[in-house]
C-alpha positions, -999 to +999 in steps of 0.1 A: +368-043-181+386-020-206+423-020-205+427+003-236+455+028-227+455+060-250+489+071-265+481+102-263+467+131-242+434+140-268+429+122-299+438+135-336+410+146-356+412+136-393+387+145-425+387+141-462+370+167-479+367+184-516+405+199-526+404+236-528+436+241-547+431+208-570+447+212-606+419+201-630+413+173-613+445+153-607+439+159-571+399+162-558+400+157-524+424+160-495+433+142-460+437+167-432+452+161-396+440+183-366+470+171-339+465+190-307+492+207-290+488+189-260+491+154-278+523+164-304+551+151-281+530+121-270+526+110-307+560+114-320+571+094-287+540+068-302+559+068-336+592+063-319+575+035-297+564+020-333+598+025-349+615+001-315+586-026-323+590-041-358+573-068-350+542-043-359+558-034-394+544-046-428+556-041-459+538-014-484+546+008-518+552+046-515+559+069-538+597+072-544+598+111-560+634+110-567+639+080-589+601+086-599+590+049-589+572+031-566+588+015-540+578-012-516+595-004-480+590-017-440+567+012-423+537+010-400+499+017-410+481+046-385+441+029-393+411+051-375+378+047-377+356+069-394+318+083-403+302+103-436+285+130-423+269+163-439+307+182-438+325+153-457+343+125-442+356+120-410+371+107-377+393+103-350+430+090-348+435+079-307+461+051-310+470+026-284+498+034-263+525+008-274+544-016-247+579-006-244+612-031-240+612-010-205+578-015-193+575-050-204+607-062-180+588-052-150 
């Protein structure tokens, strides 16, 4: 029996595919997100779900653009599976609904 529980309504679509405006090569290809109207509240209230529940976070480097350095912060990694197909690559983003302090004392 599956007990998966989706986070949100429809699931986000995600592809990586050649850069159109890429600057001579600094940038050739880009991520893009397809979030469905239906599924925007649900996923920021996933995110804020995440944020309550560090025991999910892990440590990682971003990209601090105001002292021009990397930094290693806490944050949460969003993985999705995905397939190479004819249009480029791609997939779908449909996140496990996270266990809340609230549901979890009932």
């Amino acid at each position: 029996m599956n007990d998966f529980q989706a986070a949100i309504p429809f699931p986000i679509k995600w592809a990586v595919n050649p850069n159109k405006f890429d600057e001579n090569g600094k940038n050739p290809v880009q991520l893009a997100l397809f979030i469905p109207t239906e599924s925007v509240v649900a996923f920021a209230q996933y995110l804020m779900d995440m944020a309550d529940d560090q025991s999910k976070a892990r440590t990682g480097k971003v990209w601090d653009y105001k002292n021009n350095e990397e930094k290693e912060i806490t944050g949460f990694y969003l993985n999705a599976k995905g397939k190479i197909g004819n249009e480029g690559t791609f997939g779908n983003i449909n996140p496990a609904k996270v266990k809340t302090s609230n549901e979890l004392a009932f």
